[in-house]
N, C-alpha and C positions, 0 to 999 in steps of 0.2 A: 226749470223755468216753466212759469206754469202759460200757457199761451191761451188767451183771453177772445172767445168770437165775437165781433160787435151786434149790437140790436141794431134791428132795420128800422131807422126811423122814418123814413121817409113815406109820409106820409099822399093819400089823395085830397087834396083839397076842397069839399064841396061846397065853402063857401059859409061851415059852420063852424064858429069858433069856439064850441064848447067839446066841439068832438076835437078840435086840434089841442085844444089846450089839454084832454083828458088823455091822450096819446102820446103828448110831451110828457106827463106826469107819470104815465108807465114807463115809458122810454127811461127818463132819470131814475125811476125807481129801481128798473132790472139793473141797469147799469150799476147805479150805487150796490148792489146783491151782489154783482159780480166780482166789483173790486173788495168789497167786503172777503168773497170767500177766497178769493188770491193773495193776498195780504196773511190771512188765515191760513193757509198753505205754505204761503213763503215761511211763517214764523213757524210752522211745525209741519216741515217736511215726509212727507207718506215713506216710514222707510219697510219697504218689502224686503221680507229675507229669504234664504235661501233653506230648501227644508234638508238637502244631502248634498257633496260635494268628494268627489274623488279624483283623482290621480293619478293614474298608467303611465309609464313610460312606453316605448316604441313598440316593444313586445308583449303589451297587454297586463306587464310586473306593476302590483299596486307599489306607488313610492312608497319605501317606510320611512317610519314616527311621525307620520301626517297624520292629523287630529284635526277635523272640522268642528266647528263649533258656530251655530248659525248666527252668536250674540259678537260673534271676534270677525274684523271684516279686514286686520288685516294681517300675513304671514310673512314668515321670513323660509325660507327653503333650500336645504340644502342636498344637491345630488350630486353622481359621480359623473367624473367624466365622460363613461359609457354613455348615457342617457342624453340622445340627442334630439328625442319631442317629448312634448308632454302630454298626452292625451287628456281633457279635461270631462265629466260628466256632473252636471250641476241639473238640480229639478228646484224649481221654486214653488211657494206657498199661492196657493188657486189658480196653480196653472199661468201664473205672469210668466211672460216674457225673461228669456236670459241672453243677452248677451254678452261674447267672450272677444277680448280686445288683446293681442291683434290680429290671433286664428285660431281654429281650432282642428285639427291638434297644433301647436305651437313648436315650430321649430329653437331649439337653445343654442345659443350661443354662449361658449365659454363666456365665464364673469355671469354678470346680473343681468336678468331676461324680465323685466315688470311686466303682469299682466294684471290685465283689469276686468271683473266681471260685473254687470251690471245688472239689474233685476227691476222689471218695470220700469216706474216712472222714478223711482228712488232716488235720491240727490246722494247716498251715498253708496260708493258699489265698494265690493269685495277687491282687497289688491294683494295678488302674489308676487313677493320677489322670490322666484327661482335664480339660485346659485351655483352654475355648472363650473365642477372643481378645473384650478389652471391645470397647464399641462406644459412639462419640463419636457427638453429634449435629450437631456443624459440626468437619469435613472442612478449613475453609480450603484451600480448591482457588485457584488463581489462572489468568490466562489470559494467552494470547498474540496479540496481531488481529494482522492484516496485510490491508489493503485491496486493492481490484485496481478501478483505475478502471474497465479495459478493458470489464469483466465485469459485467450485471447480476447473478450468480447463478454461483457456482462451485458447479455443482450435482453433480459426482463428483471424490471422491479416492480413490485407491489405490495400493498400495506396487507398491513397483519394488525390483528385483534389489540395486541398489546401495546400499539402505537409504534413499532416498530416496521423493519422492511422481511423480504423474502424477495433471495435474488438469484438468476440462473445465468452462469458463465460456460462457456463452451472452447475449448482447446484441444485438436487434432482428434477427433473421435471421442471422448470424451467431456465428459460433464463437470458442475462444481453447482452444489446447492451452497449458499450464504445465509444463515440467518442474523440477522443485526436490529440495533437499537434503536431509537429515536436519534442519538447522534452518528447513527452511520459507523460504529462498530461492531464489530463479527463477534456475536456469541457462540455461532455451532458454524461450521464447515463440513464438507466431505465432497469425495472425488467419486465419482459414479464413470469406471471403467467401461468401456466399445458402447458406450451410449449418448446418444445426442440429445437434450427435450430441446422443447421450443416454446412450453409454456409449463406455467406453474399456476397456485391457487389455492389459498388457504381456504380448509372444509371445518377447520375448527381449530382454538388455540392451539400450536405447535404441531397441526398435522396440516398436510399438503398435499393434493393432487398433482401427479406431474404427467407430461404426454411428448412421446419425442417417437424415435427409433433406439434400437438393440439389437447390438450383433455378439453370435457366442463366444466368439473367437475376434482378436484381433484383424483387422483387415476384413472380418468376413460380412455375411450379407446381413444387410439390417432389417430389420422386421418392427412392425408396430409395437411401441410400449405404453401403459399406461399403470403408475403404480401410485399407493400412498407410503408418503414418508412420516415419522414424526422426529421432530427436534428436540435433542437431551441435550437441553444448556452445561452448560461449564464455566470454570473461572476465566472469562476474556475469551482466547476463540477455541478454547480444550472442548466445546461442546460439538457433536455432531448429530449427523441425520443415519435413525434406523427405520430399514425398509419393515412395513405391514405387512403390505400386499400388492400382488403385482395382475396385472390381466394384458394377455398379451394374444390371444385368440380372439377371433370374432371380431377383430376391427379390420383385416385383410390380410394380405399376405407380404409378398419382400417389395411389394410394389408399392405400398400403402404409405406414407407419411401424417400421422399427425398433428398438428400444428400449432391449434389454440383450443382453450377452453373459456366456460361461460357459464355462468351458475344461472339455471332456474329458477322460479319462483315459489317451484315448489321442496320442499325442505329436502337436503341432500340428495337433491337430482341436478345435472349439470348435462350440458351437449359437448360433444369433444370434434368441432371439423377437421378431416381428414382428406389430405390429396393421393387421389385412388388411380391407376393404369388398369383401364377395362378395355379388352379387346384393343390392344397399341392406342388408344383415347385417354385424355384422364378426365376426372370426374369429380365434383367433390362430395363426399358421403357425412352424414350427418348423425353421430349415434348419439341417444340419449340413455343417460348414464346413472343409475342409483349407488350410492354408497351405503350401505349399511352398516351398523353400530361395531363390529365384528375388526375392521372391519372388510365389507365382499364388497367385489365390486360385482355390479351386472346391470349387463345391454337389456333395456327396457326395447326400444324401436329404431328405428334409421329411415331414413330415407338420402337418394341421391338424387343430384342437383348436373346433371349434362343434357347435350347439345352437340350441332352441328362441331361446332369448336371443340377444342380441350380446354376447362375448364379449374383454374387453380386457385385456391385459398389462401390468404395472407392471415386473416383474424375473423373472429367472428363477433359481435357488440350486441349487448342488449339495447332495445330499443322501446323508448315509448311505446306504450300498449300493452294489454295483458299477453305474458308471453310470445310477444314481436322479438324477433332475432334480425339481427343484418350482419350478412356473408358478403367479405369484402376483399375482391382479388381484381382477377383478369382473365381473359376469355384470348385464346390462340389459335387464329387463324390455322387449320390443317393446310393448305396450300399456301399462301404468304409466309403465314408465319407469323404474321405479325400480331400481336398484342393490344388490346382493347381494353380498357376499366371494366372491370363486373363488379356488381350490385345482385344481390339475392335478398328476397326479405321472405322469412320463413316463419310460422306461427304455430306452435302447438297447441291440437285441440285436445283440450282434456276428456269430454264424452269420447271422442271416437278413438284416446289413446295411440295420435298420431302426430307425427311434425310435417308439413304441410307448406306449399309457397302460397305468398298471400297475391292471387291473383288481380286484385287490381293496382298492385304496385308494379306500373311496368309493362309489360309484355308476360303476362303469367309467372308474375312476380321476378322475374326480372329486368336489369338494365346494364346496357352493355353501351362503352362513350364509343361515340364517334369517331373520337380524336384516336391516334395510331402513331408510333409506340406508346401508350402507355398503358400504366399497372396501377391498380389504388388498393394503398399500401394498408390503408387505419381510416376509422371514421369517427365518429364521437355524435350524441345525440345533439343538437337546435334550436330548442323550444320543443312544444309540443309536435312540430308537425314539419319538422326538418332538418336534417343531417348533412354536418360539416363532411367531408371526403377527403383523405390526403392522397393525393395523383403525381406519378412521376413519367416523365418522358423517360421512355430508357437507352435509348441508341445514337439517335440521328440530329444533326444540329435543324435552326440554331440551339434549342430547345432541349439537349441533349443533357436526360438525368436531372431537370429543373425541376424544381417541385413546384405542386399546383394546388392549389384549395378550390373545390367547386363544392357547392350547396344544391343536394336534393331533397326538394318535397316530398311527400307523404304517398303522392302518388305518384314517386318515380322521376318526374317532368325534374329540366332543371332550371334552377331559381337565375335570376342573373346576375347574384353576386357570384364572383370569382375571384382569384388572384395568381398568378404569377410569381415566383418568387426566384428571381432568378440570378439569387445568390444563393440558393441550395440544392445542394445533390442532394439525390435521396434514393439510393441504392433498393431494388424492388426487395420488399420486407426488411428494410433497414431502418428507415425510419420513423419515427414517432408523432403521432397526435393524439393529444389528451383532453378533455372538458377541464376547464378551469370552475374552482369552486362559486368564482363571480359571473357564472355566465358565459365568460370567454373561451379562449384556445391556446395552447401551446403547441409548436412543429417544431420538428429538431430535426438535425440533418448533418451535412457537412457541405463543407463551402471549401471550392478546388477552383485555383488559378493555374494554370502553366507556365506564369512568368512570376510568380512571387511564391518559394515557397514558405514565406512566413504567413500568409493566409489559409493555409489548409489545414483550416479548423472545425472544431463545432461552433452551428450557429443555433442558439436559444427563440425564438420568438414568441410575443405574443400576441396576441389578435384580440379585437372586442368580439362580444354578438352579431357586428354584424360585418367582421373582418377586417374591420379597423385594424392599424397597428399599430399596438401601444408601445412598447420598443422590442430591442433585439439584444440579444448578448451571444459576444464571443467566450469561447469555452478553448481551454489549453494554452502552453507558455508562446515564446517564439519556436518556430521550428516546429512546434507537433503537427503530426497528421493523425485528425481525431476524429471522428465520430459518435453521430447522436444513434441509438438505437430502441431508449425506452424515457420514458418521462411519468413523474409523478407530483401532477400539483399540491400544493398543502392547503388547509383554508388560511394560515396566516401568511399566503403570496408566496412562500416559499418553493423551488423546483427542486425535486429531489432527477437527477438526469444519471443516464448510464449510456456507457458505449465500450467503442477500444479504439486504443492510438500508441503512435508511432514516437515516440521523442524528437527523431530528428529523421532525414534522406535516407542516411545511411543507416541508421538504427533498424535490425532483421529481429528483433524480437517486440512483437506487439504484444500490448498488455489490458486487459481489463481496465474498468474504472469505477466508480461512483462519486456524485459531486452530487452538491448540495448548493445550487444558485440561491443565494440571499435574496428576497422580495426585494422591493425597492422602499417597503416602508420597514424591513429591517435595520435596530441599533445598531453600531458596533460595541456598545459595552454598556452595563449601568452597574454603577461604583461608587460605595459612600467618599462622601466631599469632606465630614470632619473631622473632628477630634476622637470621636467616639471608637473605641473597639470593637470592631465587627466581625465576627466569625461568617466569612461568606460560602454559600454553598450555589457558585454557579457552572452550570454547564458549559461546555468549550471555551474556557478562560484563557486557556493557555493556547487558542488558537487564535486572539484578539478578539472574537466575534462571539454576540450572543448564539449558542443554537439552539438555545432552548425557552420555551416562554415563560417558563417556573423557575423564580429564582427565592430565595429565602435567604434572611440576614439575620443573624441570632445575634443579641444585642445584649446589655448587663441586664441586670432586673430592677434598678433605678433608672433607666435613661427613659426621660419624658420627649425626646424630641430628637431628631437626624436628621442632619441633609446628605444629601445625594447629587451627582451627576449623571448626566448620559452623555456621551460620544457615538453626535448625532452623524447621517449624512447631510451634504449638503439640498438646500429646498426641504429639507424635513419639517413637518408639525407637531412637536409633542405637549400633551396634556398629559398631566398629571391630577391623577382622583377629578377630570372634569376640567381643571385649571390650567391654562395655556401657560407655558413655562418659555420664557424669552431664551434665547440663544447665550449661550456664554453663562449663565447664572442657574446656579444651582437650587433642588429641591428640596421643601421642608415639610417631613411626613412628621406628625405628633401622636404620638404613642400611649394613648390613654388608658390602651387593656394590655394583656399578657400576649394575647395574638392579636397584629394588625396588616391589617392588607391594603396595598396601593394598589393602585390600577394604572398604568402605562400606555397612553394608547397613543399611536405613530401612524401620522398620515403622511404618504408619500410625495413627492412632488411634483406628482402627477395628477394626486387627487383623487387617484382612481383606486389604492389599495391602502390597506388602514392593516394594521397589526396592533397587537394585546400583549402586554407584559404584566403578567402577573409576578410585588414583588410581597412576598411574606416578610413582615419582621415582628421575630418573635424574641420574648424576653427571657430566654431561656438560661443565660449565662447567669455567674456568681451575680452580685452588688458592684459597682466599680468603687474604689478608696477613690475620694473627690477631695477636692480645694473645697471648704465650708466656708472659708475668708480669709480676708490679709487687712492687718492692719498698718498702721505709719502711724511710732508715737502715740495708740490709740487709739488714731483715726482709722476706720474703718476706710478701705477701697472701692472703690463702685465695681457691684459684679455686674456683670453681662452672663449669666450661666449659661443659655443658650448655644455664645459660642465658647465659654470654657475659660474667658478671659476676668482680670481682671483690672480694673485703671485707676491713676492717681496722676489727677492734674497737680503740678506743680511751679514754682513762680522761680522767676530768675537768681532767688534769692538760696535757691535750695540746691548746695551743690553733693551732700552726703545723703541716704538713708538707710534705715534699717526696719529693715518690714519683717514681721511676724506672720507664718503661714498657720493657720488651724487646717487639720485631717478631719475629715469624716472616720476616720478606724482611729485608735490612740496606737493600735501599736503600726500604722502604716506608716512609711517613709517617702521621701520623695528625693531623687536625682535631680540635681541642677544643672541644665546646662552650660558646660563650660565658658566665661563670660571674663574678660580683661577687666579687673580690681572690682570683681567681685569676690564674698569666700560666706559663707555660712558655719554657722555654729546651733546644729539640732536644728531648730524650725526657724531659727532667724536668719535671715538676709540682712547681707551689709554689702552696701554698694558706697565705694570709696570716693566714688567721682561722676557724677551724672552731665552727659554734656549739654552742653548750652544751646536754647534752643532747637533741639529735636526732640522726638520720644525715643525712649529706649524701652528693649523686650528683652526679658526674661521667660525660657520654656522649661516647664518643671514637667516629670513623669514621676507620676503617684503609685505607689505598691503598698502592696498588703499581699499576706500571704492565703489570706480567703477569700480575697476581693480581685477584681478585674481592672489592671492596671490602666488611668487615664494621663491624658496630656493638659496641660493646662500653657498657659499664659500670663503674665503681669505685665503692664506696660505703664510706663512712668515717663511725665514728660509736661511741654506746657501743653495748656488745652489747645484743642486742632481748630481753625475758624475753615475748617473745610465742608460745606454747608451746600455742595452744588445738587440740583435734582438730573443728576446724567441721564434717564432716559425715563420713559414713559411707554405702559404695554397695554395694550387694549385686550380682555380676553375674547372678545365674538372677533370672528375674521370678518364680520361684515363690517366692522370701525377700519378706520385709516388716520393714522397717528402722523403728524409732522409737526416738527420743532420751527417755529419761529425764532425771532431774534429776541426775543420779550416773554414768549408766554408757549405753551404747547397747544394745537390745536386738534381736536377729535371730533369726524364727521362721520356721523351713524345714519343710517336708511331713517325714512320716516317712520316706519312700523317701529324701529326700534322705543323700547319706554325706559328703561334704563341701559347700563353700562358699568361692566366692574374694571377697573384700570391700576395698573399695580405698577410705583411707582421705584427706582432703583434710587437712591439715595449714597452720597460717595460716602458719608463717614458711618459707621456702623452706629457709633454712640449719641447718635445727635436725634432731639425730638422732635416729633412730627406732631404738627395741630393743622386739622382742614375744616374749611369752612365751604359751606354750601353742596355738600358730600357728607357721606358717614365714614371715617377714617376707621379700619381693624387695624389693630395696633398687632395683634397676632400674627395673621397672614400678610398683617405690611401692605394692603386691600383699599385702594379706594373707592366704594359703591353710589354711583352717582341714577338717583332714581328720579323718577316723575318728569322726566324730560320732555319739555317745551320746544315746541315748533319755534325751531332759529337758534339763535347761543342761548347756553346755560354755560353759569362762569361758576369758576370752583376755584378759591384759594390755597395755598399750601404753604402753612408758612415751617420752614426750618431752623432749628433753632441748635447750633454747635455747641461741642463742648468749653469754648469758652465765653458760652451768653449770645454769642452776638448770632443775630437773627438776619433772616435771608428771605424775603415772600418769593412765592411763583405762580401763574395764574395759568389757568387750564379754560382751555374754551371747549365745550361740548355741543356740537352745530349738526341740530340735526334736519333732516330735508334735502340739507345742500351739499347732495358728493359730486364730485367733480368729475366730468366723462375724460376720456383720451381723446387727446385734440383732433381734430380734422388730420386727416392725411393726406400729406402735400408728396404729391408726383413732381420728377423731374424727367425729361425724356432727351436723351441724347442720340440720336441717328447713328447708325451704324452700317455704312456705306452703304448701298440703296437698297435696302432688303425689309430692315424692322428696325425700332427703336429700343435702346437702352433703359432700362426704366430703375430711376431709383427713388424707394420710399422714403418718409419720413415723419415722424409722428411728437408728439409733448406726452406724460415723460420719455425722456428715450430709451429706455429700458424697457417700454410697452412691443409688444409680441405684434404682427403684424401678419395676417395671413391673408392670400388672394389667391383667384381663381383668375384664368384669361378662355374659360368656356363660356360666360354671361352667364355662370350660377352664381347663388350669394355666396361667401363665401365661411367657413367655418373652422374651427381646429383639427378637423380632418383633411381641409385645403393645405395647401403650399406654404409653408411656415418661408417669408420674406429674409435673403442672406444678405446684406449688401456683397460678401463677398462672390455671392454668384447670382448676380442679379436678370430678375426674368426679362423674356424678349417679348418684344409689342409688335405685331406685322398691322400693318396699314388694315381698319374695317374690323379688326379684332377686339373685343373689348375685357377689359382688365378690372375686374372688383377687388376690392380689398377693404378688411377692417382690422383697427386696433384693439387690442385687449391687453390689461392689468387688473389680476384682484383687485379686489377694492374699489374698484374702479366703473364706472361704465362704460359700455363700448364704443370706439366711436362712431360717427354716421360713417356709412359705408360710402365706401369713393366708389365711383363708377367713372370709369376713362376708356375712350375709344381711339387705337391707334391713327392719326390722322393722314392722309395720300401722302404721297413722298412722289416727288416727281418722276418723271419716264424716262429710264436709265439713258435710254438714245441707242440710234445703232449699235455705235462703238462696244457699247456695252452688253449686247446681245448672249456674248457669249458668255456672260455671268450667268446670265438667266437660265441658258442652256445647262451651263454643269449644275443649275441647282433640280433643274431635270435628271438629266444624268446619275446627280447622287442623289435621286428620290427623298428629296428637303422635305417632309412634314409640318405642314402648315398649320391642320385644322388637331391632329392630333388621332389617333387610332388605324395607322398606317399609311401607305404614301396611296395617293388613286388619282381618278380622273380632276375630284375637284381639286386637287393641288397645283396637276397639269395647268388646268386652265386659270390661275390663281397666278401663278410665273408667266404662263403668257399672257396675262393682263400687263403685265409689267414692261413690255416691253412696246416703246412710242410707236404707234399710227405709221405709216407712211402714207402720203398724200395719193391717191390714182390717177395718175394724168394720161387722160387718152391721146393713145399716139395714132395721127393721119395713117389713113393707107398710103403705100409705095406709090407715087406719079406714074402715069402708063401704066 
């Protein structure tokens, strides 16, 4: 709007009327200028661009596949779950003005978040729809056991070069190294007699650092070990491990234990922490380690890491920075006794060929918790400039073996995310925390009840960046007592987990394990859908479950085309080469060269983890012997080769025939399936009696004996008038498809310009013609482009196999999606304390989260149960918003619990026991303001001053 100053006309009058009329005349003129150049303005708006624009998420992570382009003003954007702001950075052309609508940084809300940037004075601003993926609350994760007699306790796994594991099991003084596959089968084993490790580490393909104790003699005294092994594969598990080299001097004596190891940065040097007894103290000692080609081992330097305390080591972690280490245990009181988290951050300098604490981490480079009992067990890097910490109470309730996640900074201080977890034990150096390949976390533990032993299981978690949790999985049948003790994430979501467990109560022989938790955006299977002969080559088939990403499908050396299935989880998203594939309907890869590769890619339903199926199909087999035609009488059959069929409409009048099959090979043959008054004679069919009114199938298998045997079809019958268009699939997840009674209707974002829509059609044989669209008759594809603010109508007319025609009309409406209705509260009293509150929203299917602290609320809020519906106390107030894909969110409700009358005397003592049982009110323990929050509640009594006593 262009805003117009007026001229001051107002003139002084002196009485001449030449000077007034020549000041009228200016007056009209500027005026007339003015609307001239507004008008001029209106009709060609000043549009300023923007000269850069980017995008961070919370942690400073550029979003990827974002592409600004200063001529494109408006996006569509899609992120994950995790990403809960958007940090925006936009600079315009001469330094104009930008503003960002509706903050900046922009908080997201699950579903679509529209923001708007504007630049100057521009009538048209930049508009982002960000798309923060839904979020399912059952994941349907599944797992993989595999037991390991040998082994009480497979207490470390870690990857290996060749995409496989390397795993250390431990049973009554003894050892067990594991090497295995990608799928978690043991190629080499061996038993390592009177020795304990406690960590392992590949130094190069098939050799390993290991670091424990050894004693010479059964039962006798253990002393520090540190040796390499290499692994001699074998057929299945015939492979073992032979020792190189061992060093077992100069890390201390029978006092010494070492514990973990950690590779340097610089080429075959590693530090090995060791819990050390100096003078009745312990201490943890620090030796840096060269391997040489040979190979030798030798101690390069050490340094020790004590104190007033005794001082013990659980793991040591590289950490952000050149050669940053963090040394991650617990510090023990000499006099209590009692146990404290320690933190050591240690750095190696190269000039001075020293390792070193980095004194401003901390207290000279230490940090020791507050809190008492507890140990911190594992840590994992944060970003740049912060570290996850897994912390366990270990004794005393309530708190008793709970595990904990606290986050410290860079310098020690701690941050104020935290968590609680207080469904996991987590035995000090038992359990596990790992970095997730997205950013995240994984903790493992076990979960102990005293009144149920069918929960004393392994618990899986996962956490975001910034402790979010994204779900949780239990590990083991009924009855186990399990344990978590190592974890190893995959980049395709996948957990590779290890511990040891119990079968059952009674069960005295505990056993090793390794399991393979499925992602949540892992298949359970992909498996050709036709006729075709496939020779398949996939990995754990015969376990139900993909577990591998590389699958290959050798195929004839004719075959142009195959479809396929997947056996999805539920809430799964698969695309296929790019192309969203509807639920229940199968895939069609086309096969134009000798090798062809699909791509499988599986978003979970959470939104938050995506997996890659790579499938090969290659044309490696014979030619298959094919049906070239069938005729009737001469007439030629309508093929369909695609699916291998082939048909012949016929009239009421037709009750015999006799069809003629032609071979692609002269000398192949083909088997008939056995069929009532049917018989054949060489290639001709004779069907004795066709019945009235239905189709009838005949399934023939072709052979040759140089050719690759196929399945074919004939079906014979009247023509089908089944002509219906059953469903309709949008491929962007930002369309929303619903069926009317008349027509289908599809409403896309305004950014959107076209839309590909792929249509299910019931009878396979029947032709499709669209109008107002580009119909692929290939892909079965209808591409509707150049879309018009409002409806765009797309016809589809059907047309069966016996003529008769069927239209259908598609509306394509774009601007207008439609948000989740208002959310309507109802509030029912619950004897004089708080209110009942139940939600309710349009569709009902829409996800509903609230908060009752007066924050907004988000999908890290309080996902809405009706079956366990939140409480409202009087003065408290309850936000809440809808979310569904596709959808927009709705206005946020805001509802404040309203007074509820004053119980009365009578009632006094309600109020009392809500005293007594320490009732939380406000939320973050019971105190003073809750006290006085219950004794509000309780009615006034009036003061009536009583006279003094007469006399």
């Amino acid at each position: 709007m262009i805003h117009k100053p007026e001229a001051d006309c107002g003139l002084h009058l002196l009485g001449l009327r030449k000077r007034v009329r020549f000041a009228a005349a200016i007056c009209l003129l500027f005026f007339l200028f003015l609307q001239m150049d507004a008008n001029r303005t209106q009709a060609h708006p000043i549009e300023y661009e923007l000269h850069t624009l980017t995008l961070a998420d919370q942690n400073g992570n550029a979003i990827p596949d974002f592409q600004f382009s200063p001529n494109t003003r408006t996006y569509d954007i899609d992120v994950s779950g995790s990403v809960t702001r958007l940090t925006i950075a936009a600079e315009a052309e001469n330094e104009h003005s930008v503003s960002i609508y509706p903050s900046n940084p922009v908080p997201l809300l699950w579903g679509s978040n529209r923001i708007t940037i504007g630049v100057g004075e521009g009538d048209t601003p930049y508009t982002l729809t960000v798309h923060r993926g839904a979020k399912s609350p059952d994941l349907h994760l599944e797992e993989h056991f595999a037991e390991f007699e040998m082994s009480q306790n497979i207490s470390t796994v870690k990857p290996t070069e060749d995409g496989g594991l390397i795993a250390l099991g431990t049973r009554y003084g003894t050892s067990q190294l594991y090497k295995m596959n990608g799928q978690g089968e043991v190629t080499a084993k061996s038993t390592l007699l009177n020795i304990k490790l406690n960590d392992v580490l590949e130094i190069k393909k098939n050799r390993y650092l290991v670091v424990g104790t050894r004693a010479d003699t059964p039962g006798g005294t253990h002393r520090p070990f540190v040796a390499v092994y290499e692994a001699i594969p074998g057929a299945g598990p015939a492979g073992f491990f032979q020792p190189l080299t061992a060093l077992s001097p100069g890390l201390g004596d029978e006092k010494s234990d070492p514990v973990s190891i950690v590779r340097m940065e610089t080429a075959d040097e590693y530090i090995i922490a060791v819990n050390r007894n100096i003078n009745s103290a312990w201490a943890i000692q620090l030796f840096r380690l060269k391997i040489n080609a040979d190979p030798v081992l030798q101690i390069l330097s050490q340094t020790t890491i004590s104190g007033a305390d005794s001082y013990f080591v659980n793991k040591i972690v590289k950490v952000g920075g050149s050669d940053h280490y963090l040394v991650v245990g617990y510090a023990r009181d000499r006099v209590t006794q009692a146990n404290h988290g320690l933190l050591a951050k240690v750095h190696y300098n190269a000039d001075a060929d020293t390792l070193s604490p980095v004194n401003d981490f901390g207290t000279d480079g230490l940090v020791k918790s507050g809190l008492a009992p507890m140990a911190y067990v594992s840590a994992a890097q944060a970003g740049e400039d912060r570290y996850v910490i897994l912390g366990t109470r270990e004794s005393f309730p309530p708190h008793a073996g709970n595990a904990e996640l606290h986050v410290v900074k860079e310098d020690g201080s701690y941050a104020d995310e935290a968590r609680l977890l207080p469904d996991l034990w987590v035995p000090n150096g038992n359990g596990a925390l790992a970095a997730a390949p997205d950013g995240g976390f994984v903790v493992g533990g076990i979960a102990i009840s005293s009144g149920n032993p069918d929960v004393h299981k392994g618990y899986v978690y996962k956490f975001g960046a910034s402790l979010e949790e994204h779900w949780k999985q239990t590990m083991g049948g009924p009855g186990h007592i399990i344990g978590v003790s190592a974890l190893l994430p995959l980049v395709n979501g996948d957990i590779w987990v290890s511990g040891g467990f119990f079968k059952n109560w009674g069960d005295l022989h505990r056993k090793g394990y390794i399991a393979k938790v499925l992602g949540p955006a892992a298949l359970n299977r992909i498996e050709p859908a036709d006729l075709t002969y496939v020779a398949v080559n996939e990995s754990g088939a015969s376990q139900g479950y993909l577990d591998d990403t590389h699958l290959t499908w050798n195929v004839p050396g004719n075959v142009n085309r195959i479809q396929g299935t997947v056996d999805r989880k539920p809430g799964q998203t698969v695309r296929v080469n790019g192309k969203l594939l509807p639920e229940n309907e199968p895939f069609h890869i086309f096969l134009p060269e000798v090798n062809n590769t699909a791509k499988i890619e599986v978003t979970a339903a959470d939104q938050l983890t995506k997996k890659l199926y790579t499938l090969d199909i290659i044309k490696t087999l014979p030619y298959q012997a094919t049906v070239t035609g069938v005729t009737y009488n001469g007439t030629p059959l309508i093929p369909y080769e695609h699916l291998q069929t082939f048909y012949m409409p016929v009239t009421s009048s037709v009750y015999q025939a006799n069809l003629d099959v032609v071979l692609s090979d002269p000398s192949a043959t083909f088997d008939l399936f056995p069929s009532e008054g049917v018989t054949r004679d060489m290639n001709r069919i004779h069907i004795d009696s066709l019945p009235y009114g239905q189709q009838y199938s005949l399934a023939l298998t072709v052979h040759s004996v140089e050719h690759i045997p196929s399945r074919w079809t004939i079906r014979i019958g009247l023509p089908s008038n089944d002509v219906e268009l059953k469903h309709l699939y949008a491929q962007s997840p930002s369309a929303v498809v619903e069926r009317a009674p008349d027509r289908f209707i599809v409403t896309v974002p305004n950014e959107m310009s076209h839309v590909t829509l792929d249509p299910i059609i019931s009878d396979y044989a029947s032709i499709v013609q669209v109008t107002g669209a580009r119909f692929d008759p290939t892909t079965q594809s209808i591409e509707v482009s150049f879309l018009q603010e409002g409806s765009n109508h797309v016809t589809v007319v059907v047309q069966a196999q016996s003529g008769m025609t069927q239209t259908f009309g598609i509306d394509v409406i774009r601007d207008q999606r439609r948000e989740v209705g208002a959310i309507v509260p109802s509030l029912q009293p619950a004897g004089n304390m708080w209110f009942e509150v139940t939600l309710s929203t349009l569709p009902a299917d829409a996800a509903i989260y609230y908060t009752v602290d007066g924050t907004d609320p988000t999908l890290s809020s309080a996902l809405y149960d009706p079956e366990n519906k939140p409480r409202l106390f009087p003065g408290q107030t309850l936000k809440a918003i809808g979310v569904k894909w596709g959808l927009r969110n709705s206005p946020v409700l805001v509802l404040t619990g309203p007074d509820l009358e004053y119980p009365g005397l009578r009632d006094i003592s309600d109020i009392l026991s809500k005293i007594n049982d320490r009732a939380d009110v406000y939320g973050g323990g019971f105190g003073t303001r809750d006290v006085e929050y219950w004794l509000s509640k309780i009615k006034p009594v009036k003061v009536v001053p009583v006279p003094p006593p007469a006399g």
